[in-house]
N, CA and C atoms as a LAMMPS dump frame, in Angstrom:
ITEM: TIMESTEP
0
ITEM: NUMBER OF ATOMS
501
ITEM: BOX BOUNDS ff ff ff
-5.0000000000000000e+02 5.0000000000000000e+02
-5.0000000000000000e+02 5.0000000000000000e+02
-5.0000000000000000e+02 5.0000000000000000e+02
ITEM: ATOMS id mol type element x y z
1 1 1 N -19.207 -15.67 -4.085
2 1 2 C -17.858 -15.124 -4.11
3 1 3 C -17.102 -15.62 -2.88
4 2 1 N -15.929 -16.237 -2.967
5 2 2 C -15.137 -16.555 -2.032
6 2 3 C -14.859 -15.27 -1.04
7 3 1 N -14.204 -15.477 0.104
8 3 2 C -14.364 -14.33 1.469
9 3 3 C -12.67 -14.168 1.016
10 4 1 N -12.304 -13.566 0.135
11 4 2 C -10.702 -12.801 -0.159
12 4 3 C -10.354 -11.494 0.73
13 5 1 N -11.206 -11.42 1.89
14 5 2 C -10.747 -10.586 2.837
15 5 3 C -9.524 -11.013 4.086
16 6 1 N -8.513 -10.98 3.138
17 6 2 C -7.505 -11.401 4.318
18 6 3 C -6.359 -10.637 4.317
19 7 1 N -5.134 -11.19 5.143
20 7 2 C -3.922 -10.294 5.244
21 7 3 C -2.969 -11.013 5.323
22 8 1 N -1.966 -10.567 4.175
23 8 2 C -1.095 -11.365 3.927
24 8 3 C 0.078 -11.101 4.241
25 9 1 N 0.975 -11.474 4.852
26 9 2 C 2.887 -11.076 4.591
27 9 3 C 3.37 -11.602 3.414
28 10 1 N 2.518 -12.874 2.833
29 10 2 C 3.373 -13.516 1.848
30 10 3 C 3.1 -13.068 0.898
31 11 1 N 4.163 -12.219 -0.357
32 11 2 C 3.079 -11.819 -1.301
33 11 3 C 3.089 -12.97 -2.838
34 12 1 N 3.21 -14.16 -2.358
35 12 2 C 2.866 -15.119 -3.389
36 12 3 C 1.938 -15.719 -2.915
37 13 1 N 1.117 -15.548 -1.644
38 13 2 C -0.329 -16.004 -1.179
39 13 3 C -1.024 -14.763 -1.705
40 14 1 N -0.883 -13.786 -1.734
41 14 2 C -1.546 -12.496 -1.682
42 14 3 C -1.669 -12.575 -3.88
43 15 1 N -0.386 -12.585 -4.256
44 15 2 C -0.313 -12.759 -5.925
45 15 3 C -1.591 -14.051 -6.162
46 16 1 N -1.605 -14.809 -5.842
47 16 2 C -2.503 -16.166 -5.817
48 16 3 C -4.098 -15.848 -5.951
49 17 1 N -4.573 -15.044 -4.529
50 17 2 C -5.837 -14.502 -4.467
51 17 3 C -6.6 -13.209 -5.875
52 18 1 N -4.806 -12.545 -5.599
53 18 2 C -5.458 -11.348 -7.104
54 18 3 C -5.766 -11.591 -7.873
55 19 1 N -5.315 -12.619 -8.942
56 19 2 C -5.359 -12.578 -10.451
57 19 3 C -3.79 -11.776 -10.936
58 20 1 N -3.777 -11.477 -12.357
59 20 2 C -2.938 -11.344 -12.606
60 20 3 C -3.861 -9.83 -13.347
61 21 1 N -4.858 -9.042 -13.413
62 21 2 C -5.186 -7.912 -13.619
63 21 3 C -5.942 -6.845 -12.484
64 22 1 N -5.697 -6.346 -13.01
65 22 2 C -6.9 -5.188 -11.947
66 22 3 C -5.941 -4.177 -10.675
67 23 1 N -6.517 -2.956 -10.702
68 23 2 C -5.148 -2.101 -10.053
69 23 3 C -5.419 -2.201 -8.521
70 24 1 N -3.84 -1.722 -7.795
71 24 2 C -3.623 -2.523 -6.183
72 24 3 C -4.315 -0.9 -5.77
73 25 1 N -4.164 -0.658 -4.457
74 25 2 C -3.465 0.521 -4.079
75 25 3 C -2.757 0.286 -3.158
76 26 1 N -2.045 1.05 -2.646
77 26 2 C -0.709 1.472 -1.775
78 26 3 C -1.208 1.911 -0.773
79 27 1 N -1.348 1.934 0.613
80 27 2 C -1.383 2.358 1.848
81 27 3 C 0.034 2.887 2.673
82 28 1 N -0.107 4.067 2.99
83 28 2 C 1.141 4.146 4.031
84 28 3 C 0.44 4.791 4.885
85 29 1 N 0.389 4.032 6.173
86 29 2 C -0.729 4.617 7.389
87 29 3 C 0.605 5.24 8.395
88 30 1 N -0.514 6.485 8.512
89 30 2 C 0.457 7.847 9.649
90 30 3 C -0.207 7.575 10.615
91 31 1 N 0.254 8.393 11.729
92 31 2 C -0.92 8.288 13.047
93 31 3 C -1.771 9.611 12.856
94 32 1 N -1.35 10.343 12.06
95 32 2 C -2.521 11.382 11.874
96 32 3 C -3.151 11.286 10.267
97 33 1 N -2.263 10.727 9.586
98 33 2 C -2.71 10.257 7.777
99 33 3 C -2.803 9.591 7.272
100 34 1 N -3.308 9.041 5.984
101 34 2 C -3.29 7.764 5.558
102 34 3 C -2.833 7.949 3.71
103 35 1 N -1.147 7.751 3.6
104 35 2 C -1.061 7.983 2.265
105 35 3 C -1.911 6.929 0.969
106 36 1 N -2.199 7.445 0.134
107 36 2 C -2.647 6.478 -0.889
108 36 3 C -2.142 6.502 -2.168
109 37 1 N -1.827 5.335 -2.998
110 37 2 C -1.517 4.899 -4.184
111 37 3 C -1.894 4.145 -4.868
112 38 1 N -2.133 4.217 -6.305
113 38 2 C -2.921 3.543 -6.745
114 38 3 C -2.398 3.02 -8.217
115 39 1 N -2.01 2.008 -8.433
116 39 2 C -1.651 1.399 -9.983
117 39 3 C -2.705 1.229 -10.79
118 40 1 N -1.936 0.978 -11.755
119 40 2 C -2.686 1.03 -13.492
120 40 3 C -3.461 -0.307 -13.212
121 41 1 N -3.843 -0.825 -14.388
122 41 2 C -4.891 -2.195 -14.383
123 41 3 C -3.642 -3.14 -14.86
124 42 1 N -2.627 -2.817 -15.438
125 42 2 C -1.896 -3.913 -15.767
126 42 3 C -0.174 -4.131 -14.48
127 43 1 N -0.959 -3.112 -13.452
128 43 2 C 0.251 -3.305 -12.563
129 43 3 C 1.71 -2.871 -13.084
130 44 1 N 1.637 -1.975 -13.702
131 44 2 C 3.131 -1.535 -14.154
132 44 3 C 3.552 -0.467 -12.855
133 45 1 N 2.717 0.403 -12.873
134 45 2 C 3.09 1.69 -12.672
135 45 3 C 2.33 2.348 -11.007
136 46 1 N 2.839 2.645 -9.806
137 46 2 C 2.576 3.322 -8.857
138 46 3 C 2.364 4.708 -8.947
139 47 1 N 0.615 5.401 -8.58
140 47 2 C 1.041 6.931 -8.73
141 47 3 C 0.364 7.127 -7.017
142 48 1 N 1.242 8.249 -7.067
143 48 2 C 0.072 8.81 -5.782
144 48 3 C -1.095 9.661 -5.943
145 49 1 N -1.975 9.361 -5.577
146 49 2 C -3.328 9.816 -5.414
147 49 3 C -3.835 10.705 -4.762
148 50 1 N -3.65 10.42 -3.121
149 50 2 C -3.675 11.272 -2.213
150 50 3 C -3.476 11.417 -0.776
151 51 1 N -3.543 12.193 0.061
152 51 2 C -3.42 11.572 1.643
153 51 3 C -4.618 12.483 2.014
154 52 1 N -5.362 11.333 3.356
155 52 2 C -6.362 11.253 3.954
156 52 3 C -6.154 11.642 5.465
157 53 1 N -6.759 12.679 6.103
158 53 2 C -6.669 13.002 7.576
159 53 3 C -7.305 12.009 7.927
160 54 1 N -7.289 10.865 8.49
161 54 2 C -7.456 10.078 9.45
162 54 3 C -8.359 10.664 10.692
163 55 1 N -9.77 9.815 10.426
164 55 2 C -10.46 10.311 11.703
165 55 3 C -10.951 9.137 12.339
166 56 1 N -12.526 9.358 11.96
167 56 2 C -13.018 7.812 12.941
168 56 3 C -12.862 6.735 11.74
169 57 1 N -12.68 5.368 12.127
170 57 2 C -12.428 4.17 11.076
171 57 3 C -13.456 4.097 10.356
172 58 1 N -14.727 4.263 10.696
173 58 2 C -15.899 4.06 9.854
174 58 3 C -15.77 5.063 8.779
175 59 1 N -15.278 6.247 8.985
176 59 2 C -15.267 7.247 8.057
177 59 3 C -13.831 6.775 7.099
178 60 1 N -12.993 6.717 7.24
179 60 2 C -11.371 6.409 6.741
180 60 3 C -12.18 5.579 5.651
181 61 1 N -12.557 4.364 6.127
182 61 2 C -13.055 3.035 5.443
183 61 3 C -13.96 3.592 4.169
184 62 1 N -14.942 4.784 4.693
185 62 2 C -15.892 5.45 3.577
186 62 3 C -15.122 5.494 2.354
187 63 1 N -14.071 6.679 3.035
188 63 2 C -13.108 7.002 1.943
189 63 3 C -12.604 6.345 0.855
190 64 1 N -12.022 5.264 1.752
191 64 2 C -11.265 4.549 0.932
192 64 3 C -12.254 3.621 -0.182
193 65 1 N -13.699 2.938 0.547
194 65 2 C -13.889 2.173 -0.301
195 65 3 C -14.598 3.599 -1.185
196 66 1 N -14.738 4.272 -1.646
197 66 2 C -15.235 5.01 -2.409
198 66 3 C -13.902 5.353 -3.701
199 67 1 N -12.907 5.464 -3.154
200 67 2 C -11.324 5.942 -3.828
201 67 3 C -10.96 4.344 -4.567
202 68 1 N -11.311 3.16 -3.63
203 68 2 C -11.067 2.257 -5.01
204 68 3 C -11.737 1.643 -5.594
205 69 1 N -13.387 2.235 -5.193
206 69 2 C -14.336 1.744 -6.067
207 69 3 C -14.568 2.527 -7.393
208 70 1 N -14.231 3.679 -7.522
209 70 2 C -14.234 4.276 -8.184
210 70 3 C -12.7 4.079 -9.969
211 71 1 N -11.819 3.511 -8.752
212 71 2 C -10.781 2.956 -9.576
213 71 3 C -10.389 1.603 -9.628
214 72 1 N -11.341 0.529 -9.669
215 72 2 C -11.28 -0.757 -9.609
216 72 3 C -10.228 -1.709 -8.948
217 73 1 N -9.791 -0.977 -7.89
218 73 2 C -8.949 -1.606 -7.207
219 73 3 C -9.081 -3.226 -6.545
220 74 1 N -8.534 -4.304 -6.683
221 74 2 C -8.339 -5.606 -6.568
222 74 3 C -8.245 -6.16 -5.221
223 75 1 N -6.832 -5.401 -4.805
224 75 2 C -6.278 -5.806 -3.201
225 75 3 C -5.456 -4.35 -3.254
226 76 1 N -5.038 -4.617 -1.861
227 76 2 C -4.492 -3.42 -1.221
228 76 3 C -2.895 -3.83 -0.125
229 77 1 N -2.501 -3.006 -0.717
230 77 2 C -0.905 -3.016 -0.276
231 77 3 C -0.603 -2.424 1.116
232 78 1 N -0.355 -2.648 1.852
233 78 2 C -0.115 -1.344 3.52
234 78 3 C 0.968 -1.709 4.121
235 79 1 N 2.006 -0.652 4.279
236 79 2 C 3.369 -0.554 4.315
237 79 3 C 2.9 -1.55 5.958
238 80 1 N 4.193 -2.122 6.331
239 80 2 C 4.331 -2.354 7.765
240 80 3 C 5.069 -1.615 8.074
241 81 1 N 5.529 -0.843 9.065
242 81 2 C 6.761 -0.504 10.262
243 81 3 C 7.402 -0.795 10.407
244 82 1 N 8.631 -1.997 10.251
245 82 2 C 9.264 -2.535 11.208
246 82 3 C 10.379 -1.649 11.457
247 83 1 N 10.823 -2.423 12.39
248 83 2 C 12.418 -1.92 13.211
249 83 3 C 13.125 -1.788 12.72
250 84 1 N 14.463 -1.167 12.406
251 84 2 C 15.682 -1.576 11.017
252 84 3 C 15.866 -3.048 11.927
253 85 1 N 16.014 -3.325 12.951
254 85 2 C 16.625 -4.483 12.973
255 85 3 C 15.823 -5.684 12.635
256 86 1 N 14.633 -5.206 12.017
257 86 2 C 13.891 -6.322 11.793
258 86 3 C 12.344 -6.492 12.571
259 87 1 N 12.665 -6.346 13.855
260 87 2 C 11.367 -6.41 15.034
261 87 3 C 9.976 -5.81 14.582
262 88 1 N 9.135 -5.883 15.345
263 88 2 C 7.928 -5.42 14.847
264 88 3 C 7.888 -4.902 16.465
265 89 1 N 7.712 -3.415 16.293
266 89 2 C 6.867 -2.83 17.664
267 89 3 C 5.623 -2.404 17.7
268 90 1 N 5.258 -1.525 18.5
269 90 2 C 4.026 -1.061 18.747
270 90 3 C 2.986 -0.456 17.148
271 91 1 N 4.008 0.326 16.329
272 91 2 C 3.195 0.733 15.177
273 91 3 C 2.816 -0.144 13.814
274 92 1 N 4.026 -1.09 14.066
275 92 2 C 3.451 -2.278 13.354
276 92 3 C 2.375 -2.971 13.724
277 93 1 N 2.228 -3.451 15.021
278 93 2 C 0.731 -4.236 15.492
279 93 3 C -0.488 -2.948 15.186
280 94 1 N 0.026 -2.075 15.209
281 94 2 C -1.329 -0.896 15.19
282 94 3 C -1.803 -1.362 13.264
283 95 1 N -0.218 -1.065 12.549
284 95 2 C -0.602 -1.608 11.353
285 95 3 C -1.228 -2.643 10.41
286 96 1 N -1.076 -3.888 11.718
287 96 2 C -1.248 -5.109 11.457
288 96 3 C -2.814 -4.766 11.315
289 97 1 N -3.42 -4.507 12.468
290 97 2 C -5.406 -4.048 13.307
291 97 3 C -5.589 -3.253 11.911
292 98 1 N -4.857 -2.688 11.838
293 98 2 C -5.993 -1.504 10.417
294 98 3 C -5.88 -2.653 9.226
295 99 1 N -4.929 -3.256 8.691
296 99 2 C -4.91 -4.253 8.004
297 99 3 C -6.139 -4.956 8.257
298 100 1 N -6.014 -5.497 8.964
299 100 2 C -7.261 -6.522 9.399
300 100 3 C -8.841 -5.662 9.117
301 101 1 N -8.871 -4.652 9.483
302 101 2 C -10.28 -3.786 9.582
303 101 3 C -10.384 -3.602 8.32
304 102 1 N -9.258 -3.12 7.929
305 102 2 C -9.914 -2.288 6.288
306 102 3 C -10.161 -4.046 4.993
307 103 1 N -9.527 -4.727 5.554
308 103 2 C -9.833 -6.142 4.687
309 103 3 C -10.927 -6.675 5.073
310 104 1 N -11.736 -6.798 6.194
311 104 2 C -12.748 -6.914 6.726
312 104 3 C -13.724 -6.527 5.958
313 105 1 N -13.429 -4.915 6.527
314 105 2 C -14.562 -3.981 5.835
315 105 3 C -15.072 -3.777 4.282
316 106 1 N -13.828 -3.581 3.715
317 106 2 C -14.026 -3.286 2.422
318 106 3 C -13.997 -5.245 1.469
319 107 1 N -13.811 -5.934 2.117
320 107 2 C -13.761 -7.37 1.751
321 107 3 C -12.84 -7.323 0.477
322 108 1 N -11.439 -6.802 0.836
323 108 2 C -10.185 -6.971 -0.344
324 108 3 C -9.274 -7.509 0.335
325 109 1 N -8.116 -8.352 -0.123
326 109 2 C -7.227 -9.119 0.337
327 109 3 C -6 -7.481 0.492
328 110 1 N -5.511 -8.341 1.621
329 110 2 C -3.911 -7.299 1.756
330 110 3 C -3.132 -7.621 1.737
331 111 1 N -1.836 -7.225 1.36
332 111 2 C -0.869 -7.666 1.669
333 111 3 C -0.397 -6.314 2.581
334 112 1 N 0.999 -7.189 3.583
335 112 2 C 1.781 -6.147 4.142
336 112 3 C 3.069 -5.978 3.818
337 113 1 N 3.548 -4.948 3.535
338 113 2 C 4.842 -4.871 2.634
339 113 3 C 5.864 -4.137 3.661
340 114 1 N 7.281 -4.556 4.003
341 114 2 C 8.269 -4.081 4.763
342 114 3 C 8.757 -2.811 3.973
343 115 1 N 7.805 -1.339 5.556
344 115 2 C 8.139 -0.009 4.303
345 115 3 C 9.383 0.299 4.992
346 116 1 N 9.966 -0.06 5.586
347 116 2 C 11.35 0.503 5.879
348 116 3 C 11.846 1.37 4.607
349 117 1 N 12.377 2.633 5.408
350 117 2 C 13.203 3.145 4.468
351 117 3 C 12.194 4.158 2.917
352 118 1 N 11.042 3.385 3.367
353 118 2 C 10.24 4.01 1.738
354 118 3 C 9.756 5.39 2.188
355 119 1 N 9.705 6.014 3.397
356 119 2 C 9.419 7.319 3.902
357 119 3 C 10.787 8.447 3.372
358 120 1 N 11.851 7.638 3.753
359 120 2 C 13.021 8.224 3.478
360 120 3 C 13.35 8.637 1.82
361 121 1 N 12.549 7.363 1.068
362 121 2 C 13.332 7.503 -0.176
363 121 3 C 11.78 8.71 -0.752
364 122 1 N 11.229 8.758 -0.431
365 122 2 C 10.308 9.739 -0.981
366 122 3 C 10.236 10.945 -0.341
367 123 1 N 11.323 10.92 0.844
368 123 2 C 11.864 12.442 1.355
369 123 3 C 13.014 12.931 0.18
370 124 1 N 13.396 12.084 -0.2
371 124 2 C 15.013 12.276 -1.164
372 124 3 C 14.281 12.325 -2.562
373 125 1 N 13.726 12.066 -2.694
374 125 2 C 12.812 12.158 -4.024
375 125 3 C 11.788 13.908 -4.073
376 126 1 N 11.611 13.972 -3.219
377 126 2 C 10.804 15.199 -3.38
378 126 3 C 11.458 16.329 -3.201
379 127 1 N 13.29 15.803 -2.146
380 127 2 C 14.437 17.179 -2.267
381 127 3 C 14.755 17.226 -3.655
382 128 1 N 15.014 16.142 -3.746
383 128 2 C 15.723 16.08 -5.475
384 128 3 C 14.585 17.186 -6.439
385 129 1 N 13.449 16.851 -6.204
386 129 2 C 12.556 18.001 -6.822
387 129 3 C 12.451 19.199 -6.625
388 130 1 N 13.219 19.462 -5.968
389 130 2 C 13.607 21.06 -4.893
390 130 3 C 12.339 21.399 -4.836
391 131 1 N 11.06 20.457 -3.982
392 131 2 C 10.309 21.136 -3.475
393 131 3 C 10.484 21.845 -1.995
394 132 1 N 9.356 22.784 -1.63
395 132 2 C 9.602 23.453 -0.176
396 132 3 C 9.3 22.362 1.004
397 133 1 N 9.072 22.921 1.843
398 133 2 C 8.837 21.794 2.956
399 133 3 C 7.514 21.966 3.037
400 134 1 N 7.232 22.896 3.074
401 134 2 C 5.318 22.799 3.101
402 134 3 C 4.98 21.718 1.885
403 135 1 N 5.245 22.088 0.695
404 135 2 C 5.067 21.163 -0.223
405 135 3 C 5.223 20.033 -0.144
406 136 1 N 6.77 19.709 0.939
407 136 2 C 6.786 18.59 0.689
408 136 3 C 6.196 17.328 1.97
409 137 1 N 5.433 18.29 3.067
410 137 2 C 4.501 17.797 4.133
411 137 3 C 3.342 17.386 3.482
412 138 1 N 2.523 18.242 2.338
413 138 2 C 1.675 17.874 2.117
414 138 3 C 1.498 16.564 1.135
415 139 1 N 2.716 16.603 0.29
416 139 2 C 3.342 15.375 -0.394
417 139 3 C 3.339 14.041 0.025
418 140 1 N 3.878 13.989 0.941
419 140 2 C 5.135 13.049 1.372
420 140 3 C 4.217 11.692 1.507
421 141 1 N 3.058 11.359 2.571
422 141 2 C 2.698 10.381 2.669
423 141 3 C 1.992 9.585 1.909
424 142 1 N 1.581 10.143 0.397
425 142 2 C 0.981 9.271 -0.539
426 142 3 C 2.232 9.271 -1.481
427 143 1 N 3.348 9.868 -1.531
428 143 2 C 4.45 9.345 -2.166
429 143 3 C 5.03 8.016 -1.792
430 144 1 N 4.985 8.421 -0.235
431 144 2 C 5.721 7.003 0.51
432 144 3 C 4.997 5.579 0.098
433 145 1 N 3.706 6.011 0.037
434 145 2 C 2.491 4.685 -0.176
435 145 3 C 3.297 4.424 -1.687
436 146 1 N 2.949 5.528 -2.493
437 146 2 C 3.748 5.139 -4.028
438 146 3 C 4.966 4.229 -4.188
439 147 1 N 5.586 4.207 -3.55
440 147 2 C 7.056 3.473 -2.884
441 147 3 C 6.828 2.022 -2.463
442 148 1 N 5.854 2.486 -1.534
443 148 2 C 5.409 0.661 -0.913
444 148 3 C 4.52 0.133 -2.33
445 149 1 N 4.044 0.416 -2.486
446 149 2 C 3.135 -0.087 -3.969
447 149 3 C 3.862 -0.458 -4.956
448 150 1 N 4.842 0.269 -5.323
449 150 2 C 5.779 0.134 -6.461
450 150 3 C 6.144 -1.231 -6.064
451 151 1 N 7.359 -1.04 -4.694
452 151 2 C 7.805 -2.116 -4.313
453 151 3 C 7.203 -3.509 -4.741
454 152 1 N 5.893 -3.422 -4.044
455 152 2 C 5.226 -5.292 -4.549
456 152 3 C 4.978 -5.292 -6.219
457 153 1 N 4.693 -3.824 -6.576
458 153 2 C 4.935 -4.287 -8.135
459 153 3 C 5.609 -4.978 -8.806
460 154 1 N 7.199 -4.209 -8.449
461 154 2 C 7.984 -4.7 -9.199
462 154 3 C 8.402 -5.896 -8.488
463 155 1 N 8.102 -6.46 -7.12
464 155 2 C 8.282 -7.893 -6.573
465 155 3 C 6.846 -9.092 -7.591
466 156 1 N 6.16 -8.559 -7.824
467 156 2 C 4.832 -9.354 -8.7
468 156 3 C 5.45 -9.52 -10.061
469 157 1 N 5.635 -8.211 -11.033
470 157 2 C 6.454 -8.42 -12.251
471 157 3 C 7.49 -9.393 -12.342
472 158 1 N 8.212 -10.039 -10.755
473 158 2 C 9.381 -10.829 -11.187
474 158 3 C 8.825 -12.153 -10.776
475 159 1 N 7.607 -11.908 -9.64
476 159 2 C 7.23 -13.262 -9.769
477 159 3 C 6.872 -13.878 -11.144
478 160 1 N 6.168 -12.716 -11.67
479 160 2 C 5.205 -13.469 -12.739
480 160 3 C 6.595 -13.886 -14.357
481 161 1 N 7.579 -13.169 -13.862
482 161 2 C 8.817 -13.514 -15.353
483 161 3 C 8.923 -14.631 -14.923
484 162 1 N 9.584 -15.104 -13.384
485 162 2 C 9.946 -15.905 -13.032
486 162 3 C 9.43 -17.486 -13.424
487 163 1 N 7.84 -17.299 -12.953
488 163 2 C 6.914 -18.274 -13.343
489 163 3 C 6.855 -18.725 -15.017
490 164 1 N 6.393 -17.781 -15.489
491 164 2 C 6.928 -17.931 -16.825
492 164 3 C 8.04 -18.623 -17.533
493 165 1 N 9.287 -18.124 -17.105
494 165 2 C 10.348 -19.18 -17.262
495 165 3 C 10.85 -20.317 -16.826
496 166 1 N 9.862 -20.546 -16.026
497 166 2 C 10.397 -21.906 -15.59
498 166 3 C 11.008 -21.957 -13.996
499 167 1 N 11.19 -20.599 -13.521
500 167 2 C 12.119 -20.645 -12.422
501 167 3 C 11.285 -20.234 -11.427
């Protein structure tokens, strides 16, 4: 088996390594949580799954490879941080290192997806649900992952029309 443990920004290097079946999941890493999401086998659809208290990495890593071994997960999606203006600071490089570890460890390709803004839209998504705030603390960070996941979905769905047609 080829070593597909890597990390990608590009997600037409990252589309390349997957195949065109088998479900992603979604990462949105907290400094105290780790949201998770997880798509169908034909990549349509982002759900959230769950969020993980974050402890020691060896344990996180348990988790996880157990959560997508169990659901045949392919590669793995993990929001980046950046700046609105673009920059990458301190929680992005933190994001970049767990990227790297959990592709290591679990030997799945990553991509990193610009979550700007996807925390926000799954705060407005869960008011719109007139949930409470407790509800929507315990919510929020595997929604956000749902968001970043979606995102490369529906960026993969247009690669793959695209290709298809010619363009």
């Amino acid at each position: 088996m080829t070593n597909n443990a890597t990390v990608h920004d590009d997600i037409m290097a990252f589309s390349a390594i997957i195949g065109s079946h088998g479900a992603l999941a979604g990462i949105d890493l907290g400094t105290k949580t780790v949201g998770i999401a997880v798509s169908d086998g034909l990549r349509s659809v982002a759900t959230p799954v769950e969020t993980l208290r974050r402890g020691k990495f060896s344990k996180d890593s348990e988790d996880l490879r157990t959560l997508f071994g169990n659901r045949g997960v392919v590669g793995v999606v993990m929001g980046l941080p950046m700046n609105m203006d673009g920059s990458e600071g301190p929680r992005a490089q933190s994001a970049r290192a767990y990227a790297r570890n959990i592709a290591r460890v679990l030997s799945l390709p990553v991509a990193l997806w610009d979550e700007r803004l996807s925390t926000v839209a799954a705060e407005r998504a869960l008011l719109d649900a007139d949930m409470s705030r407790a509800k929507r603390a315990v919510l929020i960070d595997h929604v956000a992952a749902s968001y970043i996941l979606q995102g490369v979905l529906d960026r993969l769905g247009h690669l793959k029309r695209s290709t298809a047609h010619g363009g």
